[in-house]
C-alpha positions as CSV (number, residue, x, y, z in Angstrom):
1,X,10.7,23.6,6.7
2,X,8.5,21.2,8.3
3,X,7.5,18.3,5.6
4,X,3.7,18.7,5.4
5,X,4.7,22.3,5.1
6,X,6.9,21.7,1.9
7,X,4.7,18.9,0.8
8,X,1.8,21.7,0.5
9,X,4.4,24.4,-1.1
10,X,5.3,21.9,-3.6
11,X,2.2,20.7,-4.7
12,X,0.4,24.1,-5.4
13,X,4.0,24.7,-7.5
14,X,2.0,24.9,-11.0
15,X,4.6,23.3,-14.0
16,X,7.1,21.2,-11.9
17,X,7.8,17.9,-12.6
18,X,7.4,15.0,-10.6
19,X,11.2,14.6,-9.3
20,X,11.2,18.4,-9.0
21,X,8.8,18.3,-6.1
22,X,10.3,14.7,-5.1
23,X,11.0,15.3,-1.1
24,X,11.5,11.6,0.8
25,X,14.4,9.8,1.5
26,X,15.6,7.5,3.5
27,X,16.5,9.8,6.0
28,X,13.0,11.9,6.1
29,X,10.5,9.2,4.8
30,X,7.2,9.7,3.3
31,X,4.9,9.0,6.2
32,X,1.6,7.7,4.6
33,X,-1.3,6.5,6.4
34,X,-4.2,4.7,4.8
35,X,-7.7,4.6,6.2
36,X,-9.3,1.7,7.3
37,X,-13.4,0.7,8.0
38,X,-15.5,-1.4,7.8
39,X,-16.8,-2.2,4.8
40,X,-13.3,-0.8,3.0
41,X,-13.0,-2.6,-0.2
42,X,-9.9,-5.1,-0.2
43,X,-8.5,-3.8,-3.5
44,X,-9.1,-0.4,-2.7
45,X,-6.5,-0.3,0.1
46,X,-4.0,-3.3,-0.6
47,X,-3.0,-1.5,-3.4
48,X,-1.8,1.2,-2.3
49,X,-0.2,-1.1,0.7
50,X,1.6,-3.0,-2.0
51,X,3.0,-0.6,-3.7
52,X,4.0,2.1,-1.2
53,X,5.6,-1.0,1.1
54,X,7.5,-2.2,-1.8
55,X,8.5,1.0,-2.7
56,X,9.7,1.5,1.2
57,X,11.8,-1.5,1.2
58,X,13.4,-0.5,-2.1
59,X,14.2,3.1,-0.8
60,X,15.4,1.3,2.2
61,X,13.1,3.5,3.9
62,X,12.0,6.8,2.3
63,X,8.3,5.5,2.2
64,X,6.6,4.7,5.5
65,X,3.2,3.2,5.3
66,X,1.1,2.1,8.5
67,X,-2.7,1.2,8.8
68,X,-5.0,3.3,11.0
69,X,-8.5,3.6,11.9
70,X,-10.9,6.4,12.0
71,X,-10.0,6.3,15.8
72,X,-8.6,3.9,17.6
73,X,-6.9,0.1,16.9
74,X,-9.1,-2.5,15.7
75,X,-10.1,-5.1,14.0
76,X,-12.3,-4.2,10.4
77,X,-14.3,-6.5,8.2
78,X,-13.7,-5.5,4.3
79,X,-16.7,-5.9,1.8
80,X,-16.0,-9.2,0.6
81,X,-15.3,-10.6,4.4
82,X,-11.4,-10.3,4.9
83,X,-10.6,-9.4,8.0
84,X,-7.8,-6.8,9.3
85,X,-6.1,-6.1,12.1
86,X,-5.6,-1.9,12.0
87,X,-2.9,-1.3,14.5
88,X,-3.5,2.4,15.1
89,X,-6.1,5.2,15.3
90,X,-5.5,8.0,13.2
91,X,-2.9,11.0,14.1
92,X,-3.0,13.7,11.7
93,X,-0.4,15.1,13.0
94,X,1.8,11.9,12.4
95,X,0.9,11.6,8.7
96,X,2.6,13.7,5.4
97,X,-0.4,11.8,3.2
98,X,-3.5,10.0,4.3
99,X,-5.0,7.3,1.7
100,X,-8.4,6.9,1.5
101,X,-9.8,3.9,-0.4
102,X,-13.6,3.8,-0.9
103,X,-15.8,0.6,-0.5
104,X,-19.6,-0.1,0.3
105,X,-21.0,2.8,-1.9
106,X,-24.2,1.3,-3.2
107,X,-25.2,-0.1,0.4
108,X,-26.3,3.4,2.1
109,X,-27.2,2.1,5.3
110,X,-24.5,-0.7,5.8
111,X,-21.1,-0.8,5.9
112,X,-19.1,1.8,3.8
113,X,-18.2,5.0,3.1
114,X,-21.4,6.4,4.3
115,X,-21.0,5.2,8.0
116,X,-17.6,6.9,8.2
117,X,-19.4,10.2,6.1
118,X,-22.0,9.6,9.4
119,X,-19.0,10.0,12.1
120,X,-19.1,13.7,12.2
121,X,-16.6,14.2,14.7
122,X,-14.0,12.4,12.0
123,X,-15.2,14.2,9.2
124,X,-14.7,17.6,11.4
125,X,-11.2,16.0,11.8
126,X,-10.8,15.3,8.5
127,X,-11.1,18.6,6.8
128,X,-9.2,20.6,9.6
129,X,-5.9,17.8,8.4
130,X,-2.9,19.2,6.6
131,X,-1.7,15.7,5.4
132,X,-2.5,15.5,1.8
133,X,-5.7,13.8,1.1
134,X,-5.5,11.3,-1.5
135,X,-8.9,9.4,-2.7
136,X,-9.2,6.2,-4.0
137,X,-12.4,4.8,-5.7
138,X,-15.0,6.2,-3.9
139,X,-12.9,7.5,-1.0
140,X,-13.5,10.7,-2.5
141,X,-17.1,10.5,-1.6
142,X,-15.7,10.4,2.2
143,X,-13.0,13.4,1.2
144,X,-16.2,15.5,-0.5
145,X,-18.1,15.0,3.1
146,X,-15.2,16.9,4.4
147,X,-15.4,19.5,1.8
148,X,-12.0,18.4,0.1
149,X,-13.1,18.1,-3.5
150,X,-15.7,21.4,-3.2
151,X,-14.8,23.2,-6.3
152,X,-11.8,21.5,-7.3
153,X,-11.0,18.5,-9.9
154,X,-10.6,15.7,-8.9
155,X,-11.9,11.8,-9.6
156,X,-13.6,8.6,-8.5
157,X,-15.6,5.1,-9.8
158,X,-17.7,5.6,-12.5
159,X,-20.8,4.2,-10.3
160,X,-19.9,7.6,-8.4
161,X,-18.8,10.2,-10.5
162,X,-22.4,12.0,-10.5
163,X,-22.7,12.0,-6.8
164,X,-19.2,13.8,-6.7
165,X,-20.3,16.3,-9.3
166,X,-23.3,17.1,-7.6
167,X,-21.7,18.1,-3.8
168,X,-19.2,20.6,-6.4
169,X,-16.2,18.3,-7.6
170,X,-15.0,19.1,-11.2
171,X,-14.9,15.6,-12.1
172,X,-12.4,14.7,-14.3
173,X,-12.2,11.5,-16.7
174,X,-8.8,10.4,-15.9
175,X,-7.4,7.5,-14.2
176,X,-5.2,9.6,-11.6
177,X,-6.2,13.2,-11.0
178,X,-3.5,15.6,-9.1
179,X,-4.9,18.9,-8.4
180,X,-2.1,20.1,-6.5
181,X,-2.4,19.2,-2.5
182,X,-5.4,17.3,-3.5
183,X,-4.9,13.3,-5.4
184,X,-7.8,11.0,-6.6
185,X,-8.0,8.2,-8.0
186,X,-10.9,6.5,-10.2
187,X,-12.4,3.1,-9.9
188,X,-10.9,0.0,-7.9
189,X,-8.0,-0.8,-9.7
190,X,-6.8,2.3,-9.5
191,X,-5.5,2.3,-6.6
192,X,-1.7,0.8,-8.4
193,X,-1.8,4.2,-10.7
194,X,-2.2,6.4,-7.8
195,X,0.5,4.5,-5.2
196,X,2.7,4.8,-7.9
197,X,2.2,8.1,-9.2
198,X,2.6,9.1,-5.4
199,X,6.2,7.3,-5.5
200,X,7.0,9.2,-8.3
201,X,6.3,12.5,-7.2
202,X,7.4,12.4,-3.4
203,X,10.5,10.2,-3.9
204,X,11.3,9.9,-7.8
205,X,10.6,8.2,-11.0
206,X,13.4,5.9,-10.9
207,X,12.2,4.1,-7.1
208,X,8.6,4.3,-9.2
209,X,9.9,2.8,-12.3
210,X,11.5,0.4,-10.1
211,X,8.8,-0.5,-8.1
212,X,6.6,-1.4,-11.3
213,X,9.1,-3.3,-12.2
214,X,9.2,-5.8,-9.1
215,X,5.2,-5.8,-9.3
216,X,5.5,-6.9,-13.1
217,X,3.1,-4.4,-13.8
218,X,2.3,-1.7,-16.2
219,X,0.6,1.5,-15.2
220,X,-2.1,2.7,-17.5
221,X,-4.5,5.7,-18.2
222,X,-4.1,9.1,-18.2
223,X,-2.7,11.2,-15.2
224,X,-4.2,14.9,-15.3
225,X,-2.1,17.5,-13.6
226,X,-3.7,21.0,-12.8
């Protein structure tokens, strides 16, 4: 069974446990993409880059994370001016789970999340994908311009959560939301809840327990399963 395949099976799978639907390994890594743009915030993505690499090298392997773009290799300024070199434009077709951090929400006509919502042809991209979309922050408002989050629950910063109710999300109060083959994740910080929660499902709680333990770090809130 091809792995996006199985990833989907497993995540509309009501009542299993996360290292029931745990798939990766060293052999068939996790291959996770996050989204990069300007105006990304830092925290929003180098979570999830921190965690899901460290989890990688622990697993020797069974996590694969790489950088892309909404297109093609580049170089993107984040919100508060760091700038990173994004290797790779994006390949749907070369990613199980694509991370979407959120950044630039309040500035509507600057860099953000609504100059990638205003790149139609990614958007169009974007909801035809069968990698798992996973929101962070306000990368859900992004995931909701594709129609993701219409009618489903699902999560984002507080500064948002209206705007995601209005265009159809059930929004849920949680720190992690997992509504099957669809993950968000609330404000900036939460980025470390979500990474980890994804290590626990895909590869296991042990490499997840691990992991937290390397980072010296102690996850927190609730995680709402569907």
């Amino acid at each position: 069974m091809e792995r996006r395949t199985f990833l989907r099976a497993s995540a509309l799978s009501v009542g299993l446990t996360a290292t029931a639907t745990a798939t990766a390994s060293a052999a068939d890594p996790l291959r996770v993409q996050v989204l990069m743009y300007e105006g990304v915030e830092e925290q929003d993505f180098i979570a999830p880059v921190e965690v899901l690499g460290l989890a990688g090298k622990l697993s020797n392997g069974a996590i694969r994370t790489t950088l892309v773009s909404t297109n093609r290799p580049r170089t993107v300024t984040c919100v508060h001016g760091t700038r990173i070199e994004v290797p790779n434009g994006w390949s749907p077709g070369e990613a199980d789970i694509l991370v979407v951090p959120g950044g630039g929400f309040t500035n509507r006509t600057g860099p953000g999340v609504h100059q990638v919502i205003a790149d139609r042809a990614f958007i169009r991209r974007l909801a035809d994908s069968d990698a798992l979309p996973v929101g962070i922050c306000t990368g859900a408002i992004i995931l909701s311009a594709a129609g993701i989050t219409r009618g489903r629950n699902a999560t984002t910063h507080s500064g948002a959560k209206a705007e995601l109710a209005a265009q159809g999300a059930t929004v849920i109060n949680a720190r992690v939301v997992d509504d099957g083959d669809l993950i968000t994740g609330g404000g900036i910080t939460s980025g470390l809840e979500v990474a980890l929660y994804l290590v626990e499902r895909f590869v296991g709680a042990q490499l997840a327990q691990r992991t937290e333990t390397v980072l010296e770090y102690e996850r927190r809130g609730t995680v709402w399963r569907r």
